[in-house]
N, C-alpha and C positions, 0 to 999 in steps of 0.2 A: 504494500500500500504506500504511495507516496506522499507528498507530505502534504500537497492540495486534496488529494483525497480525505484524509485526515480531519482537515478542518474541512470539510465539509461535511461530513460526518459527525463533527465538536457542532456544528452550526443547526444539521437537521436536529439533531436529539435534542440541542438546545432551543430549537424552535418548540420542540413538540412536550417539554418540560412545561414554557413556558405558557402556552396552550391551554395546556392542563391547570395549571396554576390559575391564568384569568378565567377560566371555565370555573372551577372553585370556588373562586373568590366574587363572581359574577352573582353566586347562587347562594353563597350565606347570606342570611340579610343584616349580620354586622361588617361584611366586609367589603361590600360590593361598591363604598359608596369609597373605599378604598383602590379599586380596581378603577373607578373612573379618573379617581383623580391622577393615578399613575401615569395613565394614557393620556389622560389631557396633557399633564407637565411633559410624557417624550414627545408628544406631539408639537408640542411649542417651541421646544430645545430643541430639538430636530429641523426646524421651520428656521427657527431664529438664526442657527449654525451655520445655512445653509445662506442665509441671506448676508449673515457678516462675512462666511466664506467669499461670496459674490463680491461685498464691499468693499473688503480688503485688496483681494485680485483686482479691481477698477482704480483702486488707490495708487495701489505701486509697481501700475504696469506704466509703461512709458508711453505718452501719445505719439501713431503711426506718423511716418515722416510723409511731408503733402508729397502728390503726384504730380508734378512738372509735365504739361505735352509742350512739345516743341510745336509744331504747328499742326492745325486741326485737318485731320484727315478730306480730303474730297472723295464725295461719292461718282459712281461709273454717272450715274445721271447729270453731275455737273462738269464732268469731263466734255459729254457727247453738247449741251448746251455753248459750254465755250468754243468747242469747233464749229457748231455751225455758226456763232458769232465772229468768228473769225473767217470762214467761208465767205461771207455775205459781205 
């Protein structure tokens, strides 16, 4: 077994531990109002983390250097217009 296998394995058990637990805890009626609150607060810390994660990466990444053209491309359709202006 290798070692990603491993923790994946440390990870389903611990899913299905945990499962169990808020299943339990859903259903006593002194615990349950304990099981909501757990979930709200990772829910929040979870959200929050995610969004300072976001923050900080915007903070202290450096802004893109601008895009210089040298001159603006012409289309085949303004090519064929100046010819025939210069035809004429």
């Amino acid at each position: 077994m290798s070692k990603d296998q491993a923790i994946g394995a440390l990870m389903l058990v611990g899913a299905i531990v945990v499962i169990i637990l808020f299943g339990w805890m859903m259903l006593d009626p002194t615990l349950w109002k304990w099981a909501i609150s757990i979930i709200a607060a990772v829910a929040v810390v979870g959200v929050m983390g995610i969004v300072a994660w976001i923050g900080y990466t915007m903070a202290t990444t450096p802004p893109p250097e601008p895009i210089e053209f040298e001159e603006p491309l012409e289309t085949p359709a303004e090519d064929e217009e100046e010819a025939e202006e210069a035809e004429e």
